[in-house]
C-alpha positions as YAML, in Angstrom:
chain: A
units: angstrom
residues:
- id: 1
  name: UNK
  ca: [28.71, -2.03, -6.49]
- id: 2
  name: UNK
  ca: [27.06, 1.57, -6.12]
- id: 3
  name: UNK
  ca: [29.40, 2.91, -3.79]
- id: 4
  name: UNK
  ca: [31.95, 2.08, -6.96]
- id: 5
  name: UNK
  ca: [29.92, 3.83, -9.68]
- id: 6
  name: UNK
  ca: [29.40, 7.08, -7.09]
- id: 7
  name: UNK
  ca: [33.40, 7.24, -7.04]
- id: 8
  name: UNK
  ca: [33.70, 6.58, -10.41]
- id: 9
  name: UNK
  ca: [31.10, 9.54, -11.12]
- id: 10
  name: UNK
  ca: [33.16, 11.93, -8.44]
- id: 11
  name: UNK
  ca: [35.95, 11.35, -10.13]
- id: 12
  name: UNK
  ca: [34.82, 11.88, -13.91]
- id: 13
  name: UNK
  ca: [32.06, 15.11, -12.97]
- id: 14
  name: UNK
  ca: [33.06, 16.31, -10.07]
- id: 15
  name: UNK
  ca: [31.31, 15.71, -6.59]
- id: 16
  name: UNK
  ca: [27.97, 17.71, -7.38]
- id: 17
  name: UNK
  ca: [27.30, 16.15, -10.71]
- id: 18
  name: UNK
  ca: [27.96, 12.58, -9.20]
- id: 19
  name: UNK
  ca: [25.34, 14.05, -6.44]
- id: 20
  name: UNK
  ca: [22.95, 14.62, -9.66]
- id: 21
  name: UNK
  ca: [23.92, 11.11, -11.29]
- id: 22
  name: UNK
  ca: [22.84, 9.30, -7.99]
- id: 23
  name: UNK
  ca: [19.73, 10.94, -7.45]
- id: 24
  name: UNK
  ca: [18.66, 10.43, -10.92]
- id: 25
  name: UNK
  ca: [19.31, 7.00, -10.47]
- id: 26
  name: UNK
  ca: [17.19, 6.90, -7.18]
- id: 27
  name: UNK
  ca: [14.69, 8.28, -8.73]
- id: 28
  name: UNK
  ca: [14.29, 5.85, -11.77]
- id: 29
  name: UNK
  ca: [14.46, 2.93, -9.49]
- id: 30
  name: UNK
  ca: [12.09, 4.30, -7.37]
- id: 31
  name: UNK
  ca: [9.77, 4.50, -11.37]
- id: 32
  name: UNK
  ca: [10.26, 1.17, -11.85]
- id: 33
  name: UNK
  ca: [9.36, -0.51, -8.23]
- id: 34
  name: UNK
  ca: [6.23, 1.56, -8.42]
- id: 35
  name: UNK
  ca: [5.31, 0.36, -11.60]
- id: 36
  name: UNK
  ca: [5.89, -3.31, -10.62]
- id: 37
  name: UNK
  ca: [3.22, -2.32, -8.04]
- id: 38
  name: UNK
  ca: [0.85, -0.71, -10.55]
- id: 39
  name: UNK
  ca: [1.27, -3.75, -12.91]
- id: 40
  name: UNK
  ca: [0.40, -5.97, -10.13]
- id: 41
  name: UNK
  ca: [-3.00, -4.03, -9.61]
- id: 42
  name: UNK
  ca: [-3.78, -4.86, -13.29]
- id: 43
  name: UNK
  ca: [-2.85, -8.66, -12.46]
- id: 44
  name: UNK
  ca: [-5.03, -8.94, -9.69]
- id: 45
  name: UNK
  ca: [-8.42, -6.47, -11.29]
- id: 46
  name: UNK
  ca: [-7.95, -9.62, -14.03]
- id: 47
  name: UNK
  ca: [-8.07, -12.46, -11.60]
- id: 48
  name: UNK
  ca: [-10.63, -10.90, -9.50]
- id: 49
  name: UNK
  ca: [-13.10, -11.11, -13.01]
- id: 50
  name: UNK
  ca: [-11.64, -14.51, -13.59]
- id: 51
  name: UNK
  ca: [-12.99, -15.68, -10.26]
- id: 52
  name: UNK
  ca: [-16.78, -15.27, -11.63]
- id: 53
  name: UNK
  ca: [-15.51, -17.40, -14.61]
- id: 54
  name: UNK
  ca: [-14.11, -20.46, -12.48]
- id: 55
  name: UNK
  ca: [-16.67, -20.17, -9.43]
- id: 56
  name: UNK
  ca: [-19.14, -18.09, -10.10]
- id: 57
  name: UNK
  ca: [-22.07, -21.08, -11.16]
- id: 58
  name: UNK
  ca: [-21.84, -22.45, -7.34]
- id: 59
  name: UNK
  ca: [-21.08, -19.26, -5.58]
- id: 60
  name: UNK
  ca: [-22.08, -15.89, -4.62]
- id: 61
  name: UNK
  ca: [-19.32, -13.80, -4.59]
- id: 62
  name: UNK
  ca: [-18.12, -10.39, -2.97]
- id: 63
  name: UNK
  ca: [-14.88, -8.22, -2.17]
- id: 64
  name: UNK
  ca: [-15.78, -6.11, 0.97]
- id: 65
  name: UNK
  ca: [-13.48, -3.69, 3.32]
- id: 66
  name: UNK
  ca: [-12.46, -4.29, 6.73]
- id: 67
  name: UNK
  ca: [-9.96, -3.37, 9.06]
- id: 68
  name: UNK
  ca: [-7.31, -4.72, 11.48]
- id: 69
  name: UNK
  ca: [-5.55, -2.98, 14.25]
- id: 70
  name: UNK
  ca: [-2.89, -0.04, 13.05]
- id: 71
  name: UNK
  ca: [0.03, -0.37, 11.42]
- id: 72
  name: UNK
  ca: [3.02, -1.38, 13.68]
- id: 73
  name: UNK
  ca: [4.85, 1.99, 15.80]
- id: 74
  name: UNK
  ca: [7.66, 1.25, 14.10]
- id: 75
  name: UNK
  ca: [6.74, 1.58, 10.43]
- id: 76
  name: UNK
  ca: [4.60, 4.71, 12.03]
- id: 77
  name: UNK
  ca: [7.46, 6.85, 13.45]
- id: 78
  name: UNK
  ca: [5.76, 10.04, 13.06]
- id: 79
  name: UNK
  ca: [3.06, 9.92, 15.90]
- id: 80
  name: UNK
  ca: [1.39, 13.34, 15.40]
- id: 81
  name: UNK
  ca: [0.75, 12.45, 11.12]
- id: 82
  name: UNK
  ca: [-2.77, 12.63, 10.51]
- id: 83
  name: UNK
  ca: [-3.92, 9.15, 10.52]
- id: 84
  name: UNK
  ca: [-1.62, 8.02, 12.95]
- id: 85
  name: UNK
  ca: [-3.07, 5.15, 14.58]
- id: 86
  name: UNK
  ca: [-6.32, 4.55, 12.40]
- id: 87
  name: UNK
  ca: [-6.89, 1.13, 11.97]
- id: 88
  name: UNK
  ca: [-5.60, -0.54, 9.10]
- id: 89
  name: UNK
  ca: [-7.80, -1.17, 5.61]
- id: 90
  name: UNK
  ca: [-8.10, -4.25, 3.56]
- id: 91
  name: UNK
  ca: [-9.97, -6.77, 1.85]
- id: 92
  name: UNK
  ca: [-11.67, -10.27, 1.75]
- id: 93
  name: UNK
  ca: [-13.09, -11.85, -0.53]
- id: 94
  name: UNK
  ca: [-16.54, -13.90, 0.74]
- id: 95
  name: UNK
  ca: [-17.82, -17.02, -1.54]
- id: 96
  name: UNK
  ca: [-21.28, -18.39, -0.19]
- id: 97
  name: UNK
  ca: [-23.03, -21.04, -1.92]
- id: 98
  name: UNK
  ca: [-25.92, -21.24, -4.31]
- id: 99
  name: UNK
  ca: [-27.76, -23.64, -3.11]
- id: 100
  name: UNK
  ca: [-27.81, -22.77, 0.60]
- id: 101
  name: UNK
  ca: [-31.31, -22.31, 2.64]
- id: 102
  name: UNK
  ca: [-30.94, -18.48, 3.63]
- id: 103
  name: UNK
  ca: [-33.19, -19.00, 6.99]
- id: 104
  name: UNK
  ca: [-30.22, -21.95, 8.14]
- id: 105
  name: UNK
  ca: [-26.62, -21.43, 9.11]
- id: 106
  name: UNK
  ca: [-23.81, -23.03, 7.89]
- id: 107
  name: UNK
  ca: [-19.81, -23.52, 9.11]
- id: 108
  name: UNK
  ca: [-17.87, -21.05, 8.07]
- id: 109
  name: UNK
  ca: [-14.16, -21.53, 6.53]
- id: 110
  name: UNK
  ca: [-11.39, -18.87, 7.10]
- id: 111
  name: UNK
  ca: [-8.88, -19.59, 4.51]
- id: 112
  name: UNK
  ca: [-5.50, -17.33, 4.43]
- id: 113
  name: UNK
  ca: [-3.47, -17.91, 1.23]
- id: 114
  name: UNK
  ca: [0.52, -18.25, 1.11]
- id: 115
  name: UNK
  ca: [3.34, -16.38, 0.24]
- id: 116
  name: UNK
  ca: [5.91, -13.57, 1.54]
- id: 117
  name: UNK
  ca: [4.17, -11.00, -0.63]
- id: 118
  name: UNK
  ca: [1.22, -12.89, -2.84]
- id: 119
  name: UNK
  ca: [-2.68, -12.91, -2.87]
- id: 120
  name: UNK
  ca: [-6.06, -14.88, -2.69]
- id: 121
  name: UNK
  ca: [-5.94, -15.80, -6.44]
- id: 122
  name: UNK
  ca: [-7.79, -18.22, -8.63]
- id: 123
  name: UNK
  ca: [-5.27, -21.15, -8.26]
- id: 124
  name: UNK
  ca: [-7.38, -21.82, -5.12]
- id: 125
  name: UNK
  ca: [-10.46, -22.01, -7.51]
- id: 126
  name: UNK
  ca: [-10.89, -25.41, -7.34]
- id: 127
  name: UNK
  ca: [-10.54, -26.00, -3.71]
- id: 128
  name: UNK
  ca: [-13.39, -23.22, -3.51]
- id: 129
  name: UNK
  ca: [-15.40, -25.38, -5.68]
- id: 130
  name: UNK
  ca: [-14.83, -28.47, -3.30]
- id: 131
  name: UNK
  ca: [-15.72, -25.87, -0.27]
- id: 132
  name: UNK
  ca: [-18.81, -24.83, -2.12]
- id: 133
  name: UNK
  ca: [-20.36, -28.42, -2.84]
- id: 134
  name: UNK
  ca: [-20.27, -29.18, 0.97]
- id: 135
  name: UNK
  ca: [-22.15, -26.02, 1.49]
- id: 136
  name: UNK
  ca: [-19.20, -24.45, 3.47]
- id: 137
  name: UNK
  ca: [-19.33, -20.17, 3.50]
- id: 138
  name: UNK
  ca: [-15.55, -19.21, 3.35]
- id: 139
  name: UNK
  ca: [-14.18, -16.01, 3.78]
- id: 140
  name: UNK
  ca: [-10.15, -15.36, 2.31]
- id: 141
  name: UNK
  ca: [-8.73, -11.92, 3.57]
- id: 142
  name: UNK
  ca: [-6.41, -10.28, 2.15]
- id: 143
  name: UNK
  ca: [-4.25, -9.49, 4.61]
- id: 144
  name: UNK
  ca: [-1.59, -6.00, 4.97]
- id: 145
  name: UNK
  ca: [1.30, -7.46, 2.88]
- id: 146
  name: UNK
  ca: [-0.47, -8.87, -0.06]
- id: 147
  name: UNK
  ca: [0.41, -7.94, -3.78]
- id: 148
  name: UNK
  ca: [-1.78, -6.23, -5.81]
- id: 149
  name: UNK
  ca: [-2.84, -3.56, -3.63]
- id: 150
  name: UNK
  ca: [-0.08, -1.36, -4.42]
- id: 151
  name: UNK
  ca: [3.38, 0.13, -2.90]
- id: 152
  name: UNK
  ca: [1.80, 1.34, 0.31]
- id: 153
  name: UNK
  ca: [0.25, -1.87, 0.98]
- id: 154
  name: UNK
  ca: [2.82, -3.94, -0.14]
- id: 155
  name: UNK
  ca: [4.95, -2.57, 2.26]
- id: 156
  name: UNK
  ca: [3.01, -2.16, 5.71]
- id: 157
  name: UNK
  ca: [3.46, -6.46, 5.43]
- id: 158
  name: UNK
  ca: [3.84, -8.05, 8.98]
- id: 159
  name: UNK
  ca: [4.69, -11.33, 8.70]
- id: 160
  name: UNK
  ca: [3.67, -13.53, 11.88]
- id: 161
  name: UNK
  ca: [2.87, -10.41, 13.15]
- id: 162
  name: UNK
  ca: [-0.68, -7.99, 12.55]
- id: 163
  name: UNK
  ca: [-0.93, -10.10, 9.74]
- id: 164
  name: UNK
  ca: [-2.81, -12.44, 11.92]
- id: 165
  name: UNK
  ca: [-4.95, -10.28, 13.40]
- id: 166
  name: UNK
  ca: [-6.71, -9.32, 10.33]
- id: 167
  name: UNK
  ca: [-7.35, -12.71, 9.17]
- id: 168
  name: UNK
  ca: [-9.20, -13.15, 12.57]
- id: 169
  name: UNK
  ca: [-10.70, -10.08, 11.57]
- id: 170
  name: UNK
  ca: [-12.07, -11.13, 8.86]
- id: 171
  name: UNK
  ca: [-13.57, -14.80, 10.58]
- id: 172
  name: UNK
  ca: [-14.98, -11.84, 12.79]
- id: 173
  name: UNK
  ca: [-16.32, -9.81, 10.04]
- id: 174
  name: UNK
  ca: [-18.54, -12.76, 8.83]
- id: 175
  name: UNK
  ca: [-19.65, -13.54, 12.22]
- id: 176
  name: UNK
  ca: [-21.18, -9.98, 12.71]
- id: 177
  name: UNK
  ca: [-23.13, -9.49, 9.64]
- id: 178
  name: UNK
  ca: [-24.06, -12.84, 8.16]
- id: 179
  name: UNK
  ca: [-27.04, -14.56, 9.85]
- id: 180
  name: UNK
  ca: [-26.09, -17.60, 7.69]
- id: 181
  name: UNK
  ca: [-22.99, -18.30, 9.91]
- id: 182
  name: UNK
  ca: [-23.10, -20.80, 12.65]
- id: 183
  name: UNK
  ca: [-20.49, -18.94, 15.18]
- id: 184
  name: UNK
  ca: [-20.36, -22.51, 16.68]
- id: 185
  name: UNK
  ca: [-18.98, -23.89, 13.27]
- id: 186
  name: UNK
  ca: [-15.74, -22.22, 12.25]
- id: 187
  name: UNK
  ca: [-12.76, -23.92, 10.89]
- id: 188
  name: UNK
  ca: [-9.35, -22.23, 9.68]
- id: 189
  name: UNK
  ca: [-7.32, -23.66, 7.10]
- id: 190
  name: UNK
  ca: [-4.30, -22.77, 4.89]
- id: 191
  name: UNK
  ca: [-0.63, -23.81, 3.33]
- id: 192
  name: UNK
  ca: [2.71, -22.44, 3.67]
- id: 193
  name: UNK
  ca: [2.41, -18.60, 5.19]
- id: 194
  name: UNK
  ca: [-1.16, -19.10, 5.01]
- id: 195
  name: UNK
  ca: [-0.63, -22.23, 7.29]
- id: 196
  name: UNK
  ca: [1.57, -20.21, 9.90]
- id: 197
  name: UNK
  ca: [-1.24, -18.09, 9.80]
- id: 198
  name: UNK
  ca: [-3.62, -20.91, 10.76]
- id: 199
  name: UNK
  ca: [-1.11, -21.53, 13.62]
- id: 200
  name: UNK
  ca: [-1.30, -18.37, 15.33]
- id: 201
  name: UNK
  ca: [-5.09, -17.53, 14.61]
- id: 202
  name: UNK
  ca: [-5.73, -20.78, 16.82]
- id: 203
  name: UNK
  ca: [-3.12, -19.68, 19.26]
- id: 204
  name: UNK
  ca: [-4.06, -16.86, 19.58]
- id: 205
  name: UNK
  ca: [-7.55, -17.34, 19.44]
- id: 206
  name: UNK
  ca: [-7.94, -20.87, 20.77]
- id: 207
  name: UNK
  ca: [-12.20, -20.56, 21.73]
- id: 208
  name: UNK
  ca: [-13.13, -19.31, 18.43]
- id: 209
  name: UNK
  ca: [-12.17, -21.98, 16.02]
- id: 210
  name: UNK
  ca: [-13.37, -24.97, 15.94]
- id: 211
  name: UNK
  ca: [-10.69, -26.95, 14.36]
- id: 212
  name: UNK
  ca: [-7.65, -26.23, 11.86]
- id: 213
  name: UNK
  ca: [-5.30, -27.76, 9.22]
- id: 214
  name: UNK
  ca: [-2.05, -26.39, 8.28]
- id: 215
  name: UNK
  ca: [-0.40, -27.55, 5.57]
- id: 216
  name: UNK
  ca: [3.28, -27.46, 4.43]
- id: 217
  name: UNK
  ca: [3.15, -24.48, 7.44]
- id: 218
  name: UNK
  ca: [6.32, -21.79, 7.61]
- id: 219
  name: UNK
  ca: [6.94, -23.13, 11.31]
- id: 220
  name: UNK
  ca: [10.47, -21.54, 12.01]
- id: 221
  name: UNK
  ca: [11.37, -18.52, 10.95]
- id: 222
  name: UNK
  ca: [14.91, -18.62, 12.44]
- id: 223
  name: UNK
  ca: [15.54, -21.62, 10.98]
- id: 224
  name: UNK
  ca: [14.33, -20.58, 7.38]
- id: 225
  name: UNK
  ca: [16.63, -17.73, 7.69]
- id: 226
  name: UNK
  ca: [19.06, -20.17, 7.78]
- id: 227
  name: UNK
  ca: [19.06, -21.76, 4.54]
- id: 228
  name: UNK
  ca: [16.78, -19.33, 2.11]
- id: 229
  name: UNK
  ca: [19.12, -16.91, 0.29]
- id: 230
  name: UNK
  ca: [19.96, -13.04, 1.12]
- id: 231
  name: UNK
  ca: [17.19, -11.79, -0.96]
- id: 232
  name: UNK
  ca: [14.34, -13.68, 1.36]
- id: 233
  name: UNK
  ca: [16.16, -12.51, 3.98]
- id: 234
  name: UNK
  ca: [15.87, -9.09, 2.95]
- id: 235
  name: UNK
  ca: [12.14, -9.46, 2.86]
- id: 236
  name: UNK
  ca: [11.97, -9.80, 6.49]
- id: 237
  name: UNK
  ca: [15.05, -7.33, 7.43]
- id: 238
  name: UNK
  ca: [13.99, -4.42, 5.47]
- id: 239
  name: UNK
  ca: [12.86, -0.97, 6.81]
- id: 240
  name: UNK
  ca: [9.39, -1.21, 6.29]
- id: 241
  name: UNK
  ca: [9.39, -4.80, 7.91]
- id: 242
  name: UNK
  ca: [10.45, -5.79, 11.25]
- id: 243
  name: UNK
  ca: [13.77, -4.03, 10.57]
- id: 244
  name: UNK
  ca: [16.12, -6.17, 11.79]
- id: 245
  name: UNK
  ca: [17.76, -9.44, 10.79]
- id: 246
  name: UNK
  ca: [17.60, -12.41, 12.80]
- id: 247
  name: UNK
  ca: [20.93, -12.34, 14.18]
- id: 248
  name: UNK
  ca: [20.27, -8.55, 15.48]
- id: 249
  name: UNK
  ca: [16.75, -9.62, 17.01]
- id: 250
  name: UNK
  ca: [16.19, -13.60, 17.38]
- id: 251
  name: UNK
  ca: [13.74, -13.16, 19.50]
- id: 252
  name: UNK
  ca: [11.50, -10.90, 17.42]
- id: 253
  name: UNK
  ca: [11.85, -14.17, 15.02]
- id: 254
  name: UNK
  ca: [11.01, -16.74, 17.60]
- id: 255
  name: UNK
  ca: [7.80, -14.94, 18.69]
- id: 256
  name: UNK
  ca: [6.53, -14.87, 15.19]
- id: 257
  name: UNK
  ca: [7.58, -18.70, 14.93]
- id: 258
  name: UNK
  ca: [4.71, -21.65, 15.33]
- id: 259
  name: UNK
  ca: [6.99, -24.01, 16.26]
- id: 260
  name: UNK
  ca: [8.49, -21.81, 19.40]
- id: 261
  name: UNK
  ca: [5.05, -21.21, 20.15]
- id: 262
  name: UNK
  ca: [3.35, -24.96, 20.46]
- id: 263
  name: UNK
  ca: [2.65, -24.53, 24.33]
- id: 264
  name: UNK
  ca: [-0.15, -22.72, 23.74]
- id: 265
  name: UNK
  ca: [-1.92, -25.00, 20.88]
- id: 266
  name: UNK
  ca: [-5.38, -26.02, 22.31]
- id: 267
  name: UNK
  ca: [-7.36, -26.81, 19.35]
- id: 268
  name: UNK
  ca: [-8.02, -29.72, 17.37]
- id: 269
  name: UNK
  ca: [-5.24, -29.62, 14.85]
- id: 270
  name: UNK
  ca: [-4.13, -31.64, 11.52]
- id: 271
  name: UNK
  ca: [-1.02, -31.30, 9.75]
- id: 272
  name: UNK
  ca: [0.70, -32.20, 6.89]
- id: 273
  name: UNK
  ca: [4.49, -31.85, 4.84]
- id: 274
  name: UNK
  ca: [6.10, -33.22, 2.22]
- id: 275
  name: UNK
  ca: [9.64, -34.44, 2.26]
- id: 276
  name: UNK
  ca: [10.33, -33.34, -1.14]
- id: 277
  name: UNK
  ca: [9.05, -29.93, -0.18]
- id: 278
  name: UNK
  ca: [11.15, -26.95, -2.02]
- id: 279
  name: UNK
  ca: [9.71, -24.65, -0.21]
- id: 280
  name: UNK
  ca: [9.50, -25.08, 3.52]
- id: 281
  name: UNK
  ca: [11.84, -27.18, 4.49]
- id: 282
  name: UNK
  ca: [10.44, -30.61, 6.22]
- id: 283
  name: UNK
  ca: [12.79, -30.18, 8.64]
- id: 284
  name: UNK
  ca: [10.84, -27.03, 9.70]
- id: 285
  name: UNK
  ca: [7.59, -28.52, 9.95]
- id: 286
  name: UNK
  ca: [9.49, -31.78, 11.60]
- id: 287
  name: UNK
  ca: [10.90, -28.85, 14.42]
- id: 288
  name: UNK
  ca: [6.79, -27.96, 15.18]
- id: 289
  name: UNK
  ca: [5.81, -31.90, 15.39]
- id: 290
  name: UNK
  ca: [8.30, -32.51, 17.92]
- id: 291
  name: UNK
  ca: [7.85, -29.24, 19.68]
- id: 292
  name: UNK
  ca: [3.92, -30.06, 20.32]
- id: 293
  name: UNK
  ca: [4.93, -33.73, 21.47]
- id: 294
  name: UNK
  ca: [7.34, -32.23, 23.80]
- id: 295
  name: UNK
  ca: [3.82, -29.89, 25.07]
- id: 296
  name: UNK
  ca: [2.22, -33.48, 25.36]
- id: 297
  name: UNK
  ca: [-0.06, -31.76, 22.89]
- id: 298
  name: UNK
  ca: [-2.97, -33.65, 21.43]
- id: 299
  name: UNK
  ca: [-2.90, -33.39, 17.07]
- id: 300
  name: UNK
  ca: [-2.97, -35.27, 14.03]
- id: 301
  name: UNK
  ca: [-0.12, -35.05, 11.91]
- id: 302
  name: UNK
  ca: [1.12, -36.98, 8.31]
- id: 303
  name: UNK
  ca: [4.32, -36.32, 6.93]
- id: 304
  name: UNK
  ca: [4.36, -37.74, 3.10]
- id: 305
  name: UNK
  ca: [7.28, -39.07, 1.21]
- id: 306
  name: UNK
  ca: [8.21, -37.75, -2.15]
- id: 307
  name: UNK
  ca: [4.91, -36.87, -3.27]
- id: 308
  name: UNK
  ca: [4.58, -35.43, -6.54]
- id: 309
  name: UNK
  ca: [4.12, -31.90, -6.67]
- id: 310
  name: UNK
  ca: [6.52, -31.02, -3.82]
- id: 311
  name: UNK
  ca: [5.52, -27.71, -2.21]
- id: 312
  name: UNK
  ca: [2.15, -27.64, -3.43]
- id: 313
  name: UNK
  ca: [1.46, -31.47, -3.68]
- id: 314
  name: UNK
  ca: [-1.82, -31.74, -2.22]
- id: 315
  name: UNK
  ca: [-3.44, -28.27, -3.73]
- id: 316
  name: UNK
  ca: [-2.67, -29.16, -7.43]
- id: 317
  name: UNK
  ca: [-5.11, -30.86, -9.89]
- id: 318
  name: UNK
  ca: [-3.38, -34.42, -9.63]
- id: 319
  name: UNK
  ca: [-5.56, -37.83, -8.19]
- id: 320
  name: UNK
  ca: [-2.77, -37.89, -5.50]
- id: 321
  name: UNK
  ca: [-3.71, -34.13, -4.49]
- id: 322
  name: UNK
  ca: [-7.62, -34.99, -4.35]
- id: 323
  name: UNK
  ca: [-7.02, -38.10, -2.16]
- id: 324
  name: UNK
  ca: [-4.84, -36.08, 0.65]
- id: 325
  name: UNK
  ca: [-7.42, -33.08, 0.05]
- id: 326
  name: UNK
  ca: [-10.48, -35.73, 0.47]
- id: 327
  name: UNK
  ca: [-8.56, -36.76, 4.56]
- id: 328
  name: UNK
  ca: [-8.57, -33.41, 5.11]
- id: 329
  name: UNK
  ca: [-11.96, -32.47, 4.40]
- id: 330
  name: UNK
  ca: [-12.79, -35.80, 6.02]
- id: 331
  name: UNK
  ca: [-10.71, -34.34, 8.90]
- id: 332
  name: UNK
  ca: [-12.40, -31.17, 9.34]
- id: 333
  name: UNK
  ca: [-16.24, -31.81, 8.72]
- id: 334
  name: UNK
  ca: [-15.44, -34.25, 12.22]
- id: 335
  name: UNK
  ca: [-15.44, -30.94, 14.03]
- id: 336
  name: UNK
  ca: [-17.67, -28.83, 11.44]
- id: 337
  name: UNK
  ca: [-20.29, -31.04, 9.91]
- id: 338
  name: UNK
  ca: [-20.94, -29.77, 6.54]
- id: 339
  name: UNK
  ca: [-24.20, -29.97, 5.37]
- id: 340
  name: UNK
  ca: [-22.82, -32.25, 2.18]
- id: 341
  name: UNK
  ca: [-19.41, -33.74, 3.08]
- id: 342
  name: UNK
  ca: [-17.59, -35.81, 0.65]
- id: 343
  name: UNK
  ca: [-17.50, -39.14, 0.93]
- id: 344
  name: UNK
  ca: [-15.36, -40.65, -2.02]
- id: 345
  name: UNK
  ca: [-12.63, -38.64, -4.56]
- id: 346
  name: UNK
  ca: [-15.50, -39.13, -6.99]
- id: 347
  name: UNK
  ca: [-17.89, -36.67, -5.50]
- id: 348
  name: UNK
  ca: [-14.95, -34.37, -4.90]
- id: 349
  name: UNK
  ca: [-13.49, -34.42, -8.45]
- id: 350
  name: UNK
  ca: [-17.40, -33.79, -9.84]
- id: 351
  name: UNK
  ca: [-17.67, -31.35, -7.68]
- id: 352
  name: UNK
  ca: [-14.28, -29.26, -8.16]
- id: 353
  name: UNK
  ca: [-13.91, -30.22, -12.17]
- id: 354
  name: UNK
  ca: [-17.67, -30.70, -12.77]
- id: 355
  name: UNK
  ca: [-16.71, -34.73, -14.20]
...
């Protein structure tokens, strides 16, 4: 459709003043992306104070700096720029509990949230809650890609890609400069992106977690590109991204792909999906299950019918969502022994929604 307003400007002003439209018009949709970024700063200052609100009677809170490895060559073309190669900057937000005895150490929880482009935001509040009242510390980067950081950051997104190393950064982060942290005792856990992300930290990094649960996990990327529309598509095929769509560079796709990458899972793993799922496909998270069978590849798995809440069914505020979240935690304090693990919905409601 622009190439037929240019030609329609050529042929009413003339080839310069069409020249003139266009870049005018450039230059006002370039306005109004960044200000989509700067109004997502404002989002995010507000759900950062928010967090104080929802959490702040069980938890300590902070929001400290860290960095992964650089930006990707190819979003860095120009090698001599100054800053070429720095490492890259971020956050992570770090909730330790109240209550906790500062001379013992506790198991530590790396939690990555979801999304193409999102953030660590307060809908996880009252899972942080439920961390909190089994004396878990949890750390929640936020990872090159995530909104509310503005254009630049936005952008230098690497999705199954550097992404993952600075959510191991992070795990590493806490590690180094918290005595509280039992290195012995870490766990990773996250849905959707933030459970692909889960997938290749323990991949990647197989001796330093302890155990992991991915739920409703991106597991194929070549598949999803498949049957999302052209705009997700786009997300992954643009300039700043890898670049390329996956019919120009499959195997770019596969590598960033859990479920192409099961031969290398080694540690204890549960997963869950949904059937009714509107999100990632169960057929996606189907492809991984069968993938680590075919690996003769030792993991739990559950794969739930219909539940209510489809995409986000077990991380909403519903009875159903507390019983599936109860198995996991049941799951993972096997491998991490909280100091106060739940043993009934009960304790886990009182302790997420205070009755």
């Amino acid at each position: 459709m622009r190439w037929i307003f240019t030609l329609a400007l050529i042929a009413v002003f003339g080839v310069s003043q069409a020249q003139e439209e266009q870049t005018e018009i450039e230059a006002l949709q370039n306005q109004v992306r960044n200000l989509r970024h700067n109004f997502d700063i404002v989002k995010k200052q507000l759900d950062d104070v928010l967090w104080y609100d929802k959490v702040g009677d069980v938890a300590y809170i902070d929001k400290v700096y860290l960095t992964g490895p650089p930006k990707a060559d190819r979003t860095q073309p120009n090698k001599t720029a100054q800053g070429y190669g720095n490492p890259f900057r971020f956050q992570s937000y770090i909730f330790i509990p109240k209550d906790i005895d500062p001379d013992k150490k506790y198991p530590l929880m790396v939690l990555p949230h979801g999304g193409v482009h999102s953030n660590f935001n307060t809908f996880y509040a009252h899972i942080i809650r439920e961390l909190m009242a089994q004396q878990y510390i949890v750390v929640a980067a936020e990872y090159r890609g995530s909104t509310g950081y503005g254009r630049g950051f936005y952008e230098s997104i690497d999705y199954g890609g550097l992404e993952i190393e600075d959510v191991y950064a992070s795990r590493n982060y806490m590690v180094e400069n918290y005595d509280i942290v039992d290195s012995n005792r870490i766990g990773i856990f996250g849905w959707s992106h933030g459970g692909m992300i889960t997938l290749h930290n323990i991949f990647e990094h197989p001796n330093d977690y302890k155990v992991a649960y991915a739920g409703v996990p991106v597991s194929d990327l070549i598949a999803r590109m498949g049957y999302k529309s052209q705009g997700y598509r786009d997300l992954y095929s643009a300039d700043y991204h890898i670049g390329k769509t996956a019919a120009q560079n499959v195997e770019e796709y596969r590598k960033r792909s859990p479920a192409w990458q099961a031969h290398k899972l080694e540690t204890p793993l549960l997963i869950h999906t949904n059937t009714n799922d509107e999100d990632v496909n169960v057929f996606e998270v189907e492809h991984l299950i069968k993938s680590l069978k075919a690996e003769d590849k030792d993991f739990e798995y559950e794969i739930y019918e219909n539940i209510p809440g489809g995409h986000t069914f077990d991380r909403i505020d519903s009875k159903k969502a507390q019983e599936v979240r109860l198995k996991i935690y049941k799951f993972l304090a096997g491998y991490l022994s909280p100091p106060k693990p739940f043993n009934n919905v009960k304790a886990l409601r009182k302790a997420a929604y205070r009755f």
